[in-house]
N, C-alpha and C positions, 0 to 999 in steps of 0.2 A: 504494500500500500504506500502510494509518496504520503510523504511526512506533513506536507500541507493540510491533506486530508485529516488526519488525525489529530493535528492543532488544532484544523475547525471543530473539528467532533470533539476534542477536550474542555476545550473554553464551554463551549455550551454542554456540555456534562455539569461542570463544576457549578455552573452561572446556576445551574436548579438551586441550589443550596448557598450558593454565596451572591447576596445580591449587590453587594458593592461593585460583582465587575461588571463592566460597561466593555465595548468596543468599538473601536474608529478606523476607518480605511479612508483610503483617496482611490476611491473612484475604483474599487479591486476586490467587494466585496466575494464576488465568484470567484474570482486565481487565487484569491487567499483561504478559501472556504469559509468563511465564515458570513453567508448568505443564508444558513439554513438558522446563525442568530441572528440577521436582521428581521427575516418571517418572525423569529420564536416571541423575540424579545424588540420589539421595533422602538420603545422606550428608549432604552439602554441602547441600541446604535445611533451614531454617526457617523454619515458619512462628508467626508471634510470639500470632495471634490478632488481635482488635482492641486492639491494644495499640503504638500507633506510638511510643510514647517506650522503652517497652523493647525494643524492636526497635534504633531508634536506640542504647541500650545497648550491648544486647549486640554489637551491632555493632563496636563501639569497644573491648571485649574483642577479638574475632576479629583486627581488628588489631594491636590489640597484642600478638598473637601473631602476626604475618607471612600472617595470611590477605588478601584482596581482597575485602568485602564490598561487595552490593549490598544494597542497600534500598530498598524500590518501594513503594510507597501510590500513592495518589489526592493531589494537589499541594497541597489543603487541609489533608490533615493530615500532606503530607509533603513541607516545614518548617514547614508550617500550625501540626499541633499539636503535634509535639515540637520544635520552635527551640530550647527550652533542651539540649538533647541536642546537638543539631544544633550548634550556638555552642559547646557545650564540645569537640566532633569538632573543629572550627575551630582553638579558640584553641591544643588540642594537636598541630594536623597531622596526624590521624589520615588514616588512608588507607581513607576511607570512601566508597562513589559513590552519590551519593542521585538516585535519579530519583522526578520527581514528576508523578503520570500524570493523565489527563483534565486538564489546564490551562485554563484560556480560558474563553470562552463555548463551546468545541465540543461542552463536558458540557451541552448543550441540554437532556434528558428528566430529568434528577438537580436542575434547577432552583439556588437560591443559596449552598447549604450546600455542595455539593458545586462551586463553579467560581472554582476559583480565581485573582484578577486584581492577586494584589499576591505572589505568588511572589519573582518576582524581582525588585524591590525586597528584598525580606527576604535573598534570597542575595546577592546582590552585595556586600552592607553588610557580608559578615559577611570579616574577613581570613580570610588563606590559600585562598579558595573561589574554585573557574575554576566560571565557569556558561556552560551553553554550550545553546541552545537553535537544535538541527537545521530544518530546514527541509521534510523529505520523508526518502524511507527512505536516500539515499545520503548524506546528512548526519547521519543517525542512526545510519547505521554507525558513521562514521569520528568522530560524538564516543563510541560504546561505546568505540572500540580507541584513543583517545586519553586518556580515562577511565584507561584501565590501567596508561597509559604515565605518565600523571602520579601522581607519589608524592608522594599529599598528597588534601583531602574536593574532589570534585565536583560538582557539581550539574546534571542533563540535566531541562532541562522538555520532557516528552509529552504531547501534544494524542491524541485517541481515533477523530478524521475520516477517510478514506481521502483521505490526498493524495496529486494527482500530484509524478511525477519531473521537478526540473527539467533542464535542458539547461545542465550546468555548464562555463564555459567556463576554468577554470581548476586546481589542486590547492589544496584548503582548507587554512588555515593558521591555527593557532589566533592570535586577538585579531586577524585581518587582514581586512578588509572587503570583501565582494566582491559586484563588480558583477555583477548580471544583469539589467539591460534589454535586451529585441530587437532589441542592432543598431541603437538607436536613432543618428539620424544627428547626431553634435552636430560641430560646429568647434569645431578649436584649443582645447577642453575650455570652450567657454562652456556652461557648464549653465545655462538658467531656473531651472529646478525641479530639487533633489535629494530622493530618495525613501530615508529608511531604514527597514525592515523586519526585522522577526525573527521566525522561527516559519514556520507552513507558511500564517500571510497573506498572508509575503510572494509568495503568486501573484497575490491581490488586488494587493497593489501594483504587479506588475508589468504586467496589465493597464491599471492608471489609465495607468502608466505611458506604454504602449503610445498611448491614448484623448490625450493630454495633445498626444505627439508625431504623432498625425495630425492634432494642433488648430495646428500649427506653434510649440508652446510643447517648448523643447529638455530633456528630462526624463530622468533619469538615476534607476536604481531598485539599492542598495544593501543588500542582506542582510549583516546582523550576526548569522553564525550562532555568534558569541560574545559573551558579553556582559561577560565578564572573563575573564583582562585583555584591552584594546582598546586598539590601534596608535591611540594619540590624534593623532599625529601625519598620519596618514595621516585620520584623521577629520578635522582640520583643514585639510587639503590642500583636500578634499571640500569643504568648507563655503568654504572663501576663494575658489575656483573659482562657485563659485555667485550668480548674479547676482540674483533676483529672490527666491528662497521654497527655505525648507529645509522638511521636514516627516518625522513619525514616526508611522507607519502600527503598532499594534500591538493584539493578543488579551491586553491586561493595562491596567489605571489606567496614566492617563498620567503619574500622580502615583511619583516615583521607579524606573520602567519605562524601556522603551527612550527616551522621548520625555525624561525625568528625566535618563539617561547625556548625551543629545545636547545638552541645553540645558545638562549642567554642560559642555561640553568646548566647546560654540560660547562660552560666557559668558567661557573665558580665553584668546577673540582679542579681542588688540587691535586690530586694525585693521580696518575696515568691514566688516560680514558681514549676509547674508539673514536678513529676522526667519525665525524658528521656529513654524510650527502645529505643534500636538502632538494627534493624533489616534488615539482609542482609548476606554476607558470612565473616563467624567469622575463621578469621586468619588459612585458608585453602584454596589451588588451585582448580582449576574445575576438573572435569572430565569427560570420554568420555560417550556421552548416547546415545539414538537411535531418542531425540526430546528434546527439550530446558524444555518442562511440566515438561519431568522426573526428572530432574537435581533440577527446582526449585523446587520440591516434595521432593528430597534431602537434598534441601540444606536449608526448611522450607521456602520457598517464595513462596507460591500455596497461593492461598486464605485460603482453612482451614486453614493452621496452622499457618496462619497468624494471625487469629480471636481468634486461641487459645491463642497463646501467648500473647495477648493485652490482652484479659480477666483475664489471669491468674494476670497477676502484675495490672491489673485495680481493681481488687479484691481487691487484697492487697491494693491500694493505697485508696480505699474506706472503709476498715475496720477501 
């Protein structure tokens, strides 16, 4: 199920029971799902127009009257293009949940205006913001109902693909890192290769994953379905464990993205650690394709030449 879907279907779950929340789109109440709250609850929406800064707004009114607003766009211009909105939500701790839809390369047919690849970079930076980017629809639940539970601005990046469900082997726990490789067979935790991912690539990753460990290279695949705040601690663990190659597998610039988090928290071990590849879109916009495959075939995020390029510097780091 894409994860949009299940944003809409959680907010109006929860909205039976909690009537503080409200929600606001610009003019997206269908791409965003959350059409089936305008019907439910026509009260509690608004819709702002195309208009993302005053949406952001009035949003921050609503709070400050003890409501729970959402506010949903398309991720380019939501924190794209109201940030300055967004930042002052921030610096007051407003209790505002921004989700920002179509992310990544997955908005394939919308081409470069519409794909947004430096999101989250932009949220992270900002204090007070938990940014939490789900993986598939059971991680998209549980960051809607975690969203609510935190008093204080949000951030949920939504990709538009249908992704599969992973086989979660754990209960998710905000800023805690969690494994999901097949089983992979490693001893006494020598990791080769560690794999972190965030978003619904990381299924890609966990294939490479999979491809790595029947090449007898011991590969370990880590979803960060938070990206603030983050158990650095437990990231470090990760990383000192690891003998040959770290890598960050992600649908955003590797340029202060998930590969930007990894490489500031491996940079404050001191003592010997796996270089870092950071793998994702290298300081270039999207562009228009005819399916989301094509683009990350382009842009080298497809399984192959994902497996290439680890190999290649794993090579090296093993000569």
């Amino acid at each position: 199920m894409p994860i949009r879907d299940t944003i809409g279907q959680t907010i109006l779950e929860l909205s039976r029971q909690d009537k503080r929340i409200v929600v606001l789109t610009a003019d997206l109440a269908g791409s965003l799902r959350v059409d089936s709250f305008q019907k439910t609850y026509p009260d509690r929406f608004f819709d702002a127009g195309v208009a993302e800064q005053n949406m952001a707004g009035v949003a921050a009114g609503l709070a400050l009257y003890g409501k729970t607003p959402f506010i949903l766009s398309f991720a380019v211009f939501n924190p794209g293009l109201n940030l300055s909105m967004i930042r002052t939500i921030a610096y007051s701790n407003l209790n505002v949940k921004i989700v920002g839809g179509h992310a990544g390369l997955s908005n394939a047919g919308d081409g470069a205006t519409h794909q947004a690849l430096e999101d989250i970079a932009i949220m992270r930076s900002l204090p007070n913001m938990t940014v939490l980017s789900p993986a598939d629809d059971a991680q998209a639940r549980w960051a809607i109902k975690q969203a609510v539970k935190i008093n204080g601005p949000v951030y949920i990046r939504s990709t538009r693909l249908d992704t599969p469900t992973l086989k979660h082997a754990q209960e998710f726990k905000l800023g805690q890192p969690e494994p999901v490789d097949a089983k992979s067979k490693i001893q006494n935790n020598k990791i080769e290769v560690l794999i972190f991912s965030t978003g619904p690539i990381i299924n890609t990753a966990i294939q490479v994953a999979k491809t790595l460990n029947q090449q007898k290279i011991a590969t370990r695949a880590i979803n960060l379905h938070t990206l603030k705040p983050i158990n650095t601690d437990a990231i470090k663990q990760l990383i000192t464990q690891t003998q040959k190659l770290v890598v960050t597998i992600e649908d955003h610039q590797i340029a202060a993205g998930l590969g930007g988090l990894v490489a500031e928290i491996s940079a404050e071990i001191t003592t010997s650690r796996a270089p870092l590849l950071r793998i994702g879109v290298k300081d270039s916009f999207g562009q228009s394709a005819r399916s989301a495959e094509k683009l990350y075939e382009a842009y080298g995020l497809d399984q192959a030449s994902i497996v290439k390029q680890i190999l290649e510097v794993y090579s090296n780091a093993s000569s």
